[in-house]
C-alpha positions in Angstrom: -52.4 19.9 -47.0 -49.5 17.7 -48.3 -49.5 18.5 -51.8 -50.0 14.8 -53.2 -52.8 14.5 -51.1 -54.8 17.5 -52.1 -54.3 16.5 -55.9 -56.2 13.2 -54.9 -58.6 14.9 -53.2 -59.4 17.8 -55.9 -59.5 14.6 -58.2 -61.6 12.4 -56.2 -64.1 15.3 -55.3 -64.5 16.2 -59.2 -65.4 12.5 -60.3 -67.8 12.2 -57.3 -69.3 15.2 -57.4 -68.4 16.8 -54.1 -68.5 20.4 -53.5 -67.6 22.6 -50.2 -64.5 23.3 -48.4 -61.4 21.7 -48.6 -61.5 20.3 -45.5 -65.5 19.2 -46.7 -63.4 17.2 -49.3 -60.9 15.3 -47.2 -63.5 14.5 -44.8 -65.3 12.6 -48.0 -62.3 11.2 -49.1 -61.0 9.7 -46.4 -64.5 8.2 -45.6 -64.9 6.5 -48.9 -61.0 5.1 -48.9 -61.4 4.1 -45.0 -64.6 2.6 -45.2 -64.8 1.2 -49.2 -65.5 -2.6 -48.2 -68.9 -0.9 -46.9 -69.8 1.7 -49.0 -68.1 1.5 -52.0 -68.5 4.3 -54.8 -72.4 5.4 -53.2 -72.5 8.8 -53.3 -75.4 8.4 -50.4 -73.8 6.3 -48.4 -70.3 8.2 -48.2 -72.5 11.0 -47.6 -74.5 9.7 -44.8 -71.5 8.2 -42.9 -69.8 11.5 -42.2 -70.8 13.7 -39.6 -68.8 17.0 -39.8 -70.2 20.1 -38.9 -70.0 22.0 -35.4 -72.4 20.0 -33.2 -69.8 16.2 -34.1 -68.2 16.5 -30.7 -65.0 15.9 -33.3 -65.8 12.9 -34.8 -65.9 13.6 -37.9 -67.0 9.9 -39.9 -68.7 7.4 -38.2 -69.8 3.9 -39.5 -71.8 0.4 -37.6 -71.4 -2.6 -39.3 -73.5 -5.7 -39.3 -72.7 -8.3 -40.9 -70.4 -6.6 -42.9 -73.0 -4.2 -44.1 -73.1 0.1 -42.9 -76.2 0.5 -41.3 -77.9 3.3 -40.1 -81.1 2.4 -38.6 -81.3 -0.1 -35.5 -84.3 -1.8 -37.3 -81.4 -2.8 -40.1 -79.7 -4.5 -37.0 -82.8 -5.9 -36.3 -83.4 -7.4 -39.8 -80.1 -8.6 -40.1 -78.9 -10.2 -37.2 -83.0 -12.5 -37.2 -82.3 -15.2 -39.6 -78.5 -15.5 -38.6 -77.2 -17.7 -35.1 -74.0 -16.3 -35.3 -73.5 -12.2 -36.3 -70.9 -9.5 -36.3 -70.6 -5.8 -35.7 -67.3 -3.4 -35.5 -68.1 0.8 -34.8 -65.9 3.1 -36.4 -65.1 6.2 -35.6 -62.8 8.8 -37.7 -61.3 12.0 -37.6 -60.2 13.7 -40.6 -57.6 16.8 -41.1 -55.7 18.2 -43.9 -53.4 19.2 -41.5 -49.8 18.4 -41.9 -49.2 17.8 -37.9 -50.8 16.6 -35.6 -52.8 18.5 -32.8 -53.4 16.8 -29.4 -55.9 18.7 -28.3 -58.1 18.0 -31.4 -57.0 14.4 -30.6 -58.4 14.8 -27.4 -61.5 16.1 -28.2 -62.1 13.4 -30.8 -61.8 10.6 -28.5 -64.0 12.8 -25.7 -66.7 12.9 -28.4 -66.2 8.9 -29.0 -66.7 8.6 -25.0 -70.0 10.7 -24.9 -71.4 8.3 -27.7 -70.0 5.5 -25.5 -71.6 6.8 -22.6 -74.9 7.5 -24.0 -75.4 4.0 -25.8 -74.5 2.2 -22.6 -77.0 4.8 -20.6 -79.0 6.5 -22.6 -79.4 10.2 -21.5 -76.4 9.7 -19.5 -74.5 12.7 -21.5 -76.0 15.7 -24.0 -75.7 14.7 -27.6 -76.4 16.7 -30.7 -79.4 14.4 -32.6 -76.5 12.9 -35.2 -74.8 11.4 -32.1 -77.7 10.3 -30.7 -78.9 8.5 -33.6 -75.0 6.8 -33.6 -75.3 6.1 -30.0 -78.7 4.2 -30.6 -77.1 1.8 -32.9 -74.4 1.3 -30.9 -76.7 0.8 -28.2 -78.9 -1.9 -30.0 -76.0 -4.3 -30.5 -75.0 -4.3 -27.2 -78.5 -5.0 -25.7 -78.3 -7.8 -28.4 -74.7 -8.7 -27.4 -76.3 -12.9 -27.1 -76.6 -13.0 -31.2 -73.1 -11.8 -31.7 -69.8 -13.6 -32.0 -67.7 -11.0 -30.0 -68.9 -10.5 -26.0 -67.6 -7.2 -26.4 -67.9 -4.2 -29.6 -64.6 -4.4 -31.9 -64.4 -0.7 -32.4 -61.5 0.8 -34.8 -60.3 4.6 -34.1 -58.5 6.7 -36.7 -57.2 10.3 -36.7 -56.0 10.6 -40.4 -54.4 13.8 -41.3 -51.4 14.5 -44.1 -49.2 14.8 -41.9 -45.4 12.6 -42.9 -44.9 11.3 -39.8 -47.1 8.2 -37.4 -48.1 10.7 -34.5 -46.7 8.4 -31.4 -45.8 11.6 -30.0 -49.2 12.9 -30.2 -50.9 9.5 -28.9 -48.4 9.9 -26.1 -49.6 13.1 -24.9 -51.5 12.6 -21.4 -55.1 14.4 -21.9 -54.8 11.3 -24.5 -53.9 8.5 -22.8 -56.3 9.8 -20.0 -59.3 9.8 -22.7 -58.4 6.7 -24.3 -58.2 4.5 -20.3 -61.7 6.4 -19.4 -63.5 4.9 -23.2 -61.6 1.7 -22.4 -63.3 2.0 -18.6 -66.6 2.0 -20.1 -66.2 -1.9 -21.0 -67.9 -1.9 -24.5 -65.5 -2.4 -27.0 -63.1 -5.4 -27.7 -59.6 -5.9 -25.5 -57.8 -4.9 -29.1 -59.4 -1.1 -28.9 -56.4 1.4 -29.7 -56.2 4.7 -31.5 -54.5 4.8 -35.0 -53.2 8.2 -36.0 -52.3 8.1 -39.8 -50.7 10.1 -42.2 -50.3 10.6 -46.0 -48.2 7.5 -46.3 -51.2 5.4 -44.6 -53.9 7.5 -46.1 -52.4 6.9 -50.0 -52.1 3.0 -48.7 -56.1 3.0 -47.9 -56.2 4.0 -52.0 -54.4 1.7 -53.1 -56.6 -0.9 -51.3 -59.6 0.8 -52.4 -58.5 0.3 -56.4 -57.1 -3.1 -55.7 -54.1 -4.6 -57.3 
């Protein structure tokens, strides 16, 4: 891991509280700079929004929005979007490694996991999830079945592959089994005309810090 980086890390884990792996670390930290405007310094909620482990198809953080709020249940949709005539929503979906390069073929599986959640919260059943997915795919799946109370006709959906790496990764989003991933997701129709993949490296990641502290 770029060295920088893993002093942030072993920092952040401490004053949080996080224990496990390295790699269990980075995934936490990136969650809680990437997705701050939503869940801020909870412990629970940073917990809850990342999915790592062997059966996350390599998606690694996940978060729905509604309203500008992480939820995690489609009844929250539900509760949200019934007093309001106009609502939002954005999915996003994050993979996170302390890597200092940038691996295409873990690129590739990432966005094949992102299309089998796709899949399944469009038709249900339609691919084998593990039961995290699933419950992923269900909110996914309740917003677009809801698509008439929201202000977008289609899902605004942001992708990240964050690793340390000193460079932007072009090269790696270049690669074909990526391109051919990320035209199949875009296929599917759900998500907004702006859906791209972002691969980020220390330089982006320490910027997401900053934000997170403020000025």
């Amino acid at each position: 891991m770029h060295t920088l980086t893993s002093k942030r890390v072993a920092k952040f884990s401490r004053d949080f509280g996080f224990g496990g792996t390295e790699a269990d670390q980075f995934e936490r930290y990136v969650a809680a700079n990437y997705l701050f405007q939503y869940v801020g310094d909870n412990v629970d909620l940073i917990e809850h929004a990342v999915l790592g482990g062997g059966s996350d198809e390599g998606i690694d953080i996940a978060a729905v929005v509604v309203n500008g709020k992480i939820v995690f249940e489609p009844v929250e949709i539900d509760e949200l979007i019934a007093e309001q005539g106009t609502n939002s929503a954005k999915v996003v979906f994050i993979q996170a490694k302390t890597s200092e390069s940038y691996d295409s073929k873990l690129i590739a599986k990432f966005l094949h996991g992102v299309e089998s959640v796709t899949k399944y919260a469009m038709k249900p059943q339609s691919v084998a999830l593990p039961p995290r997915l699933v419950d992923l795919a269900s909110l996914i799946d309740r917003i677009a079945e809801s698509g008439d109370k929201f202000q977008d006709s289609r899902i605004p959906c942001e992708l990240y592959y964050v690793t340390t790496s000193s460079n932007d990764g072009r090269d790696a989003q270049a690669e074909l089994q990526v391109t051919e991933t990320m035209a199949r997701i875009r296929e599917i129709g759900a998500y907004s005309e702006g859906f791209r993949l972002r691969t980020h490296g220390h330089e982006e990641l320490a910027a997401k810090q900053k934000e997170r502290h403020g000025p």
